[in-house]
Residue, then its C-alpha position, 0 to 999 in steps of 0.5 A: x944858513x937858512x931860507x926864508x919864503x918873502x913872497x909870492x909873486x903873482x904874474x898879471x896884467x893888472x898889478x894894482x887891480x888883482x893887488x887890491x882883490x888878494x889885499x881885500x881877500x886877507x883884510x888887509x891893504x894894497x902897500x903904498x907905491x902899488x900901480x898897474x905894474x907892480x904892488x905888493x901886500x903885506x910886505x911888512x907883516x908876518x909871513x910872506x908877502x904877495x907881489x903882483x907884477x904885469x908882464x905881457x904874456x897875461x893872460x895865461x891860457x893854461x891853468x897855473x902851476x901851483x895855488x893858495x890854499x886858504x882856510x876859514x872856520x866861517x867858511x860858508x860865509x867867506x865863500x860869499x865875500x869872496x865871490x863878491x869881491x870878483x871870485x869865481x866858484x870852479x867846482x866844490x869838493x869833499x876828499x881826505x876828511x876835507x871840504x873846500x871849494x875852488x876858486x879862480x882870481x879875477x885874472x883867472x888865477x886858481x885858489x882854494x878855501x877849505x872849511x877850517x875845523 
């Protein structure tokens, strides 16, 4: 017997709107059936899926457990398109041999982009 990770689900009050800012992220789409309440992206491709549910405790006024970390050879690039999708820039950092850069979703949701090498 073994596990297998199907999704990431993201806790919102706008499921189909933060849907639509991970699916622009990953260059994909929101899946069909998406709404304010619940969607998912990239349920049937490789890897795990991200399902965005609304729940009324958002917005959280604590800073989330847990992030994605993501990562693009074309970094400085990606940094600008992520920002103009509605991503927040946090702070820039340089440890262990990496570079990356933090980054907040538009319900606040923090992530990170690494410069790939």
């Amino acid at each position: 017997m073994s596990v297998t990770l199907e999704q990431i689900a993201v806790d919102c009050a706008d499921a189909l709107a933060l849907a639509t800012f991970w699916a622009q992220v990953l260059e994909t789409e929101v899946d069909a059936g998406g709404n304010q309440y619940a969607a998912t992206v990239n349920k049937a491709g490789g890897g795990p899926a991200m399902m965005f549910l609304k729940v009324p405790e958002q917005p959280s006024e604590v800073k989330n457990s847990f992030h994605l970390d993501l990562s693009s050879s074309n970094w400085a690039a990606e940094v600008d398109r992520l920002v103009a999708l509605g991503a927040k820039r946090q702070g820039e950092f340089s440890e262990y041999g990496v570079h990356w850069i933090t980054l907040t979703d538009p319900e606040g949701n923090v992530f990170d982009l690494a410069e790939a090498h």
